[in-house]
C-alpha positions in Angstrom: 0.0 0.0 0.0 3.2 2.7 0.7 4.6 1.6 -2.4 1.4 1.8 -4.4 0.7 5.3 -2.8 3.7 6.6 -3.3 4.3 5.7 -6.7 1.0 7.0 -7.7 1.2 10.0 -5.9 5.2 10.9 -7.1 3.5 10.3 -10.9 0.7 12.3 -10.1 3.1 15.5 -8.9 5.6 14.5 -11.9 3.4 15.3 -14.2 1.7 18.4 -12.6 5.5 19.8 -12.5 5.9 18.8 -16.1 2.4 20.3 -17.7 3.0 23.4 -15.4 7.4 23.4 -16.5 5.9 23.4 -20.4 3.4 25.7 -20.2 5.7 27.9 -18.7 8.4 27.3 -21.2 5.6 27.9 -24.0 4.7 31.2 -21.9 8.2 32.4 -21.5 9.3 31.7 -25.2 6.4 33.4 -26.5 6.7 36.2 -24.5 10.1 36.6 -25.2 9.7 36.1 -29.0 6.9 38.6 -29.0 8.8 41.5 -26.7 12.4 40.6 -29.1 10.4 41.6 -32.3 8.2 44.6 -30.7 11.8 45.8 -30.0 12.9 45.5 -33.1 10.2 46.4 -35.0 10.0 49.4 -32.5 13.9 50.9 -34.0 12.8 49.7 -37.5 10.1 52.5 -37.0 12.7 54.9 -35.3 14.9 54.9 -38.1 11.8 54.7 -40.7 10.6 58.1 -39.1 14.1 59.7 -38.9 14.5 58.8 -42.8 11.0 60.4 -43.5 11.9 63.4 -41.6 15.1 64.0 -43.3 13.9 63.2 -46.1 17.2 61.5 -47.6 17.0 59.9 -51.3 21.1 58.5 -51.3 23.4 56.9 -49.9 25.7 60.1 -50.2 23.1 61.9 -48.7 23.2 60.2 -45.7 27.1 61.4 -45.3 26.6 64.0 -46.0 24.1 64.6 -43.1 26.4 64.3 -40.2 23.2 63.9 -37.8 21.8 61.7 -40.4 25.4 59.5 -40.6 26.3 59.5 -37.0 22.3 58.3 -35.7 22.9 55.5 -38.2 25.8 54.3 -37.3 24.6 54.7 -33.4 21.8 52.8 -34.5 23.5 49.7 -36.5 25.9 49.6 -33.4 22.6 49.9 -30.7 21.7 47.2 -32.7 24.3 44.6 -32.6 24.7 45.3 -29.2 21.8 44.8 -27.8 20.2 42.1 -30.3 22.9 40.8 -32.6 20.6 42.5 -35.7 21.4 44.2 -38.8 19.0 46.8 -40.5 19.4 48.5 -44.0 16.9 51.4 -45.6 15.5 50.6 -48.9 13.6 52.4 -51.3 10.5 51.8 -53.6 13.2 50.3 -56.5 14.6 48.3 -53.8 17.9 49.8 -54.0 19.5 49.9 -50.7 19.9 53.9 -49.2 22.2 52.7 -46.4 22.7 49.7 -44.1 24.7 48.4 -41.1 27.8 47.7 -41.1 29.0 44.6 -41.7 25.8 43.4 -42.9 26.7 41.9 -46.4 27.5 38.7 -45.8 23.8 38.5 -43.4 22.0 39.6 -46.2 24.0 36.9 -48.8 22.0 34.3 -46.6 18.8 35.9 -46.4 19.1 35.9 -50.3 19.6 32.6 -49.8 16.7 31.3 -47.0 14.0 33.6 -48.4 13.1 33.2 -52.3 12.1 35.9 -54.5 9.4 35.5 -54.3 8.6 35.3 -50.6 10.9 38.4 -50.5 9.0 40.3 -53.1 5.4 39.2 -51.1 7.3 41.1 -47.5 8.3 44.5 -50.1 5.0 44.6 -51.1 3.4 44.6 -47.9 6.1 47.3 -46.5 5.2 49.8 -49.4 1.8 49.2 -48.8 2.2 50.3 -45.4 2.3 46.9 -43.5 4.4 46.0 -40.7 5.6 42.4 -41.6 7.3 40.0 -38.8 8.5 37.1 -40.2 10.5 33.7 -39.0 12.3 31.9 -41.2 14.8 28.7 -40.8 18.2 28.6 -43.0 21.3 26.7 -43.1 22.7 28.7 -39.8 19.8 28.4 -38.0 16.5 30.4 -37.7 16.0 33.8 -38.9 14.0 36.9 -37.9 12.9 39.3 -40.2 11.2 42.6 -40.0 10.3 44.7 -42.6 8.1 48.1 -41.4 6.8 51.2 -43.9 9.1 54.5 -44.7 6.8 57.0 -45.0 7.3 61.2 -46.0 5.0 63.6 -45.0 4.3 66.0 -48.4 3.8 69.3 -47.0 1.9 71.0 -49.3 -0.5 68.4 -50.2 -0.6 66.5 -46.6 0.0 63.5 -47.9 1.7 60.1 -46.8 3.7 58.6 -48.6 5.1 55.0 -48.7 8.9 55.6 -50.4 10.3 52.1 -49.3 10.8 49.9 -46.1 13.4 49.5 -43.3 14.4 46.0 -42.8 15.6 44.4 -39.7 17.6 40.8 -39.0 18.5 38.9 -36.2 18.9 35.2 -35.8 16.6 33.4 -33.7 18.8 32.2 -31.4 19.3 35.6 -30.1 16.2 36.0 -29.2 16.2 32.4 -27.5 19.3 32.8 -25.3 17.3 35.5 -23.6 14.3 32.8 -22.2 16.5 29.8 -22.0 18.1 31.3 -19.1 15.1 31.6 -17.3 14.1 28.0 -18.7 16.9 26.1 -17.0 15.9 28.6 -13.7 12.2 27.4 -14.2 13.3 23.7 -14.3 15.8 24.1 -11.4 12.7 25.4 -9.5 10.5 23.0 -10.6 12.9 19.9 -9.6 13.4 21.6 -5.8 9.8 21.4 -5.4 9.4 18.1 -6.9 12.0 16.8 -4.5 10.2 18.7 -1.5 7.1 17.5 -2.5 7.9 13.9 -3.2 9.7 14.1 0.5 6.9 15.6 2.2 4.8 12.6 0.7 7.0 9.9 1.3 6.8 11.1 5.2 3.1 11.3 4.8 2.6 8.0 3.3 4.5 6.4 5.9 2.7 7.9 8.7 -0.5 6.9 7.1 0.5 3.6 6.4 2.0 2.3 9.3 -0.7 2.5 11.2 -2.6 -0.1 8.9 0.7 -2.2 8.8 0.8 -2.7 12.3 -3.0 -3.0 12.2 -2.8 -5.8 9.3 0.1 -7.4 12.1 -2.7 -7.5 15.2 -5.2 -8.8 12.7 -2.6 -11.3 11.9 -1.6 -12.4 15.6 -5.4 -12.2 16.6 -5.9 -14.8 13.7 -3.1 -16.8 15.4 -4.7 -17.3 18.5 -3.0 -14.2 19.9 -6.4 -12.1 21.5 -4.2 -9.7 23.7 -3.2 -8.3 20.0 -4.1 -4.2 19.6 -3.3 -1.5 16.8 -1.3 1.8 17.8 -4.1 4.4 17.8 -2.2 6.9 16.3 -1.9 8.8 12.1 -4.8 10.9 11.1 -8.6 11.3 12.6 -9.8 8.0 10.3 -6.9 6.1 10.6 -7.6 6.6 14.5 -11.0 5.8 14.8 -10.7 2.6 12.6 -7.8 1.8 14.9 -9.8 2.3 18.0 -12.8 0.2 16.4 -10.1 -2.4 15.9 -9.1 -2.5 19.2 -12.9 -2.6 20.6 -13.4 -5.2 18.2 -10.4 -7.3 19.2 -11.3 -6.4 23.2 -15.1 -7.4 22.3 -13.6 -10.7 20.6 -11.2 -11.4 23.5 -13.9 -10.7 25.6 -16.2 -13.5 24.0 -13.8 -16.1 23.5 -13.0 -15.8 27.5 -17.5 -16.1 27.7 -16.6 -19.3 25.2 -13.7 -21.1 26.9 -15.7 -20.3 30.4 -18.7 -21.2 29.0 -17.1 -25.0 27.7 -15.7 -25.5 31.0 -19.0 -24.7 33.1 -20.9 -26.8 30.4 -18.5 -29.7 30.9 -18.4 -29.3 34.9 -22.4 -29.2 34.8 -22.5 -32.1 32.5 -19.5 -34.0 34.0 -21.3 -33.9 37.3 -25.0 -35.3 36.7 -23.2 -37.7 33.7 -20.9 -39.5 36.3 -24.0 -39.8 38.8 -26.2 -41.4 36.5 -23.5 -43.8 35.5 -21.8 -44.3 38.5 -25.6 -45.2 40.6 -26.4 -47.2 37.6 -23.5 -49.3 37.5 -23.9 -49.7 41.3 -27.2 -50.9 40.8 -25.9 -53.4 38.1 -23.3 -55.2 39.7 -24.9 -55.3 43.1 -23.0 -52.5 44.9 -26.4 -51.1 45.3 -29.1 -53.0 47.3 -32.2 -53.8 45.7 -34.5 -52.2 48.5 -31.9 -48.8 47.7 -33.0 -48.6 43.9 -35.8 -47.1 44.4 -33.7 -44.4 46.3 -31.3 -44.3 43.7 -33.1 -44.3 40.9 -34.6 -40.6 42.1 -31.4 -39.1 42.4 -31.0 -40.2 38.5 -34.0 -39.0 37.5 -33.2 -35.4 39.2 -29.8 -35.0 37.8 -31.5 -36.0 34.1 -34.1 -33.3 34.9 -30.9 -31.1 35.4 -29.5 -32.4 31.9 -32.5 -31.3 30.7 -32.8 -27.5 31.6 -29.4 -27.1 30.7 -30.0 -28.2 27.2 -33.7 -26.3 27.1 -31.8 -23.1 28.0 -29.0 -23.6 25.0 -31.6 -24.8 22.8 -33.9 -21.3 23.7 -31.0 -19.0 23.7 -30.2 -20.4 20.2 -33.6 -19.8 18.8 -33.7 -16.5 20.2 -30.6 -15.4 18.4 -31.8 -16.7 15.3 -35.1 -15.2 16.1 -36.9 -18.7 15.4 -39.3 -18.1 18.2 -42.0 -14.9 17.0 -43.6 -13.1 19.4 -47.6 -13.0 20.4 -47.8 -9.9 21.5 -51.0 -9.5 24.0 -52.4 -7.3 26.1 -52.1 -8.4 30.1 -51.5 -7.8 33.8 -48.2 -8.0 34.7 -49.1 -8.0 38.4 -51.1 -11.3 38.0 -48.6 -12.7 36.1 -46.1 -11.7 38.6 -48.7 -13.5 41.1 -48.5 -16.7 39.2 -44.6 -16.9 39.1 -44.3 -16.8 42.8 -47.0 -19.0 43.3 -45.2 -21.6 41.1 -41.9 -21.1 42.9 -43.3 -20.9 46.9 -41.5 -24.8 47.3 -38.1 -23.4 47.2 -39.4 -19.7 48.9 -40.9 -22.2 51.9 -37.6 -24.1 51.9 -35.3 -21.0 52.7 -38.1 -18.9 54.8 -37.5 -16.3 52.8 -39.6 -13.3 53.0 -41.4 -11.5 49.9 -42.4 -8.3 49.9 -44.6 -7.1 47.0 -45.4 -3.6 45.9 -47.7 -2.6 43.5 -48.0 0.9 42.6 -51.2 0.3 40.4 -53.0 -2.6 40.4 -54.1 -4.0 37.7 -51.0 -3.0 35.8 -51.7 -4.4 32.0 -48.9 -4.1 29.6 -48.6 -4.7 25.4 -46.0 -7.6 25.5 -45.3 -11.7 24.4 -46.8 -12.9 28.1 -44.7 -16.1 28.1 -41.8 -14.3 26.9 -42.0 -12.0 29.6 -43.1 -14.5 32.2 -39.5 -16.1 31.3 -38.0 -13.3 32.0 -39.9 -12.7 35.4 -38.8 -16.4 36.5 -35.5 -16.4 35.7 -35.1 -12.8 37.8 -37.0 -14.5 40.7 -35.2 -17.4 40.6 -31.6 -15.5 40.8 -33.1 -13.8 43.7 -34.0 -17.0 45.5 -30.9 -18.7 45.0 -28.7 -16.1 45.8 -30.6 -14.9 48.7 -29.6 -16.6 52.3 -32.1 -18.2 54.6 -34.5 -16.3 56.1 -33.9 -13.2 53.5 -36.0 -11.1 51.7 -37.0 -10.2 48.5 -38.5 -7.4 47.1 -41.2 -7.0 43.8 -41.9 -3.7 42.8 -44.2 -2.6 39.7 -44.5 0.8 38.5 -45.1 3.4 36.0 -42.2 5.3 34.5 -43.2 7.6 31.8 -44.5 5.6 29.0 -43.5 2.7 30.1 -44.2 0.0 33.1 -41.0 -0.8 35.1 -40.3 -4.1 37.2 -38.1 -4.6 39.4 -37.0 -8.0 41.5 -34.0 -6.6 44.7 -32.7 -9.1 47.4 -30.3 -9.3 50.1 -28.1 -11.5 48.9 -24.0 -11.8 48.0 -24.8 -9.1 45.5 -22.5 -8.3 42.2 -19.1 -7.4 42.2 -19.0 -4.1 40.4 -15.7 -5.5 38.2 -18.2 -8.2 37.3 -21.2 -5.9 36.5 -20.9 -4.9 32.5 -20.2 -8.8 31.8 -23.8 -9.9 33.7 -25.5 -10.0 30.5 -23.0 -11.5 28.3 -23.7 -15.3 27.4 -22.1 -18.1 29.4 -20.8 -15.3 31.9 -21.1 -15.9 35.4 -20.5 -14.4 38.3 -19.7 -17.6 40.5 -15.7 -19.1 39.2 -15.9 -21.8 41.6 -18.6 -23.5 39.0 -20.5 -24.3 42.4 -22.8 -27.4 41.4 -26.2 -26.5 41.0 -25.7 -22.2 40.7 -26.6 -22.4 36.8 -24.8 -22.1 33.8 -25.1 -18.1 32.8 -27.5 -18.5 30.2 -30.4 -17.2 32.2 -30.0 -13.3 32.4 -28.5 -13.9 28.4 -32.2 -15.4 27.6 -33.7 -12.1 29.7 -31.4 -9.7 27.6 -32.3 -11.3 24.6 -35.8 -11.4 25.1 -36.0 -7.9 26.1 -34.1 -6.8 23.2 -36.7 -8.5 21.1 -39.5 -6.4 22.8 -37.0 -3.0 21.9 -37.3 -2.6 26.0 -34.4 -3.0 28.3 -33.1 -4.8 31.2 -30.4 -3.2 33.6 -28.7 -3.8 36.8 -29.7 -1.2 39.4 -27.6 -2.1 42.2 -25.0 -5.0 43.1 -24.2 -4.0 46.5 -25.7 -5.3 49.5 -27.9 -7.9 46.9 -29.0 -7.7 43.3 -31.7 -5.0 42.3 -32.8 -5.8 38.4 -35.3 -3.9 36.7 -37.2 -4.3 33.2 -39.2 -2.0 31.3 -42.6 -2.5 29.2 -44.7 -0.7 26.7 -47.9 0.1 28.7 -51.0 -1.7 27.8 -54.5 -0.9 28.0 -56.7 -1.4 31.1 -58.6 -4.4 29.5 -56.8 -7.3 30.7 -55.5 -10.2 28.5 -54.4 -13.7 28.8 -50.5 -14.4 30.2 -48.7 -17.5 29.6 -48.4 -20.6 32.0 -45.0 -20.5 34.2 -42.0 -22.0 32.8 -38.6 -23.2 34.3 -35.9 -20.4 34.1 -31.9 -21.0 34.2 -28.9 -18.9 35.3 
């Protein structure tokens, strides 16, 4: 990825320096061509309106005209100084009137790059009064020619007139020594902020990729088994939040694969233990170890630890549906009070057993909600029977119903060990629990999962009040209307 991204990113700013290094080379060539022949097209008209003024008609003439000789000469000089160009005057015959010095010889090859016939087509645009520019390539390289009007001024009639042409000749070269200078400067500048740029980027890319590197690594050692695996949170804002959604991910994964290994070894204690019963009392009774009178004895104590078989397996086998969303929902319309009344009436063996005490409290009685009534009644068991079991002898639990808002909240407290706050966020989580020892009996930690789930379903919500000094859960419903409504029988809940 740093090597794709920086290759495609050093092309990309290659060629922006090279378009913008041409058109500036384009910009400067033409700018300089253009100003070179306005110059000289600018003391082609100088001289032009000196020889019109002076109105000269020889060669001797211009001798004999001191001012006349000595501006020409200044001139021709001017003009191989500054531009490396020759000029001569010539009048409507073509016969030359005066030209620099030294000149023959760059005329002799203008004869020879310009025909004729081109030659005659520039003289007649001159005497017609035209300004002519023209470029043309020889043997020694590229010429420039220009070729402006000489005009006199005829005093008594006011009149113009075209009496020949002043030509002016440089080669091209001249005029592109003055831009290539500033080409090679253009260039230098352009390949110090290509190397800037392309160093600036290479820095960039790195600190943008890295961070995916190392995250592509964890990803890597996560997929190895490795779950304490994170990505450096650091590069820009998105490369940091997918790096912290990463590392959620990875902690969420960790997190579950703990629930999972926990999870197989609470399954296999709770199976384990009710398994090796069964068989061991069976083969007791079998090979005699057992009395006859005692099978009747026996046999019990394997019918009670296949009951247990049996809830465990009922609560994987619901939990499974429910997050497949296999089981649909009746929703009805019922009291959750009366409902609540049937649940402890279904569970007053093990209430008697403990002498616990339970103190109800509706706020409003009836109190009908909109829900799935044997859903809910789930829910309501599995709550009460965390309570019970958790709660020592002779405790108390507490029922509450009330109204909160929109919605109906219940809530089931007790008096028991409680939740350490370091366990709290994980109550909820499947195959969690609370108790490591695996304490025979104390559940498997699928129940409050099923009650999540449930609730979730019902797009209400179940939370943990309180942990300390016992358990306080509380679930909310969508209020119902005061008509009443069937419930569901009560079930057997698991935790």
């Amino acid at each position: 990825m740093f090597t794709r991204l920086l290759i495609v990113s050093l092309a990309v700013i290659l060629a922006c320096v090279g378009v913008l290094s041409a058109v500036t080379y384009v910009n400067l060539r033409n700018n300089s061509i253009r100003d070179r022949t306005n110059a000289l097209k600018t003391h082609a008209k100088e001289i032009a309106h000196l020889a019109g003024v002076l109105s000269f008609d020889s060669i001797s003439t211009i001798r004999g005209n001191s001012v006349m000789y000595d501006y020409m000469r200044w001139k021709s000089k001017q003009l191989h100084d500054d531009y490396n160009a020759y000029f001569r005057v010539v009048d409507r015959t073509r016969k030359t009137m005066y030209q620099s010095e030294d000149a023959s010889e760059l005329f002799e090859m203008l004869k020879k790059t310009i025909t004729d016939e081109e030659m005659n087509g520039y003289m007649e645009k001159a005497l017609s009064g035209q300004d002519v520019v023209q470029r043309t390539d020889s043997e020694a390289g590229p010429l420039f020619t220009v070729l402006v009007p000489w005009v006199q001024d005829n005093q008594l009639t006011r009149q113009h007139t075209v009496v020949g042409f002043v030509l002016v000749q440089t080669a091209a070269q001249t005029v592109h020594a003055v831009y290539q200078g500033m080409v090679w400067q253009t260039l230098l500048v352009a390949v110090g902020i290509f190397i800037v740029a392309a160093t600036a980027l290479f820095f960039m890319a790195r600190q943008m990729t890295r961070p995916v590197t190392a995250m592509a690594q964890a990803a890597g050692d996560f997929a190895r088994g490795h779950f304490d695996a994170r990505a450096p949170e650091e590069g820009g804002k998105e490369i940091k939040e997918l790096s912290h959604a990463f590392n959620h991910m990875a902690a969420q994964l960790s997190t579950l694969e703990q629930s999972r290994r926990d999870f197989v070894a609470n399954v296999s204690h709770e199976l384990r233990s009710p398994i090796t019963s069964i068989k061991g009392f069976a083969q007791g009774m079998l090979d005699g170890t057992i009395p006859k009178e005692m099978h009747g004895q026996y046999l019990q104590v394997v019918v009670d630890e296949t009951q247990r078989l049996a809830k465990l397996i009922n609560s994987l086998l619901n939990l499974s549906r429910m997050e497949n969303e296999e089981i649909s929902l009746a929703y009805s319309n019922f009291d959750i009070n009366e409902l609540t009344r049937r649940v402890l009436i279904s569970r007053m063996t093990p209430i008697d057993e403990k002498q616990l005490e339970i103190e109800v409290d509706f706020k409003s009685d009836p109190c009908f909600v909109w829900a799935d009534a044997d859903q809910i009644q789930q829910v309501v068991i599995n709550l009460l029977d965390n309570a019970i079991k958790y709660t020592p002898e002779k405790g108390t639990v507490w029922i509450t119903t009330l109204q909160e808002g929109g919605h109906i909240a219940l809530r089931v407290r007790d008096n028991g060990i409680g939740i350490p706050p370091q366990d709290a966020p994980y109550i909820f989580d499947r195959f969690y629990k609370v108790d490591k020892a695996h304490t025979v009996g104390k559940g498997t930690g699928l129940g409050l999962a099923i009650c999540k789930r449930i609730m979730e379903r019902h797009n209400q919500s179940i939370r943990l009040i309180s942990g300390q000094g016992g358990a306080e859960f509380e679930i909310t419903l969508e209020k119902g209307t005061a008509q009443g409504g069937n419930h569901g029988t009560a079930g057997a809940g698991e935790n």
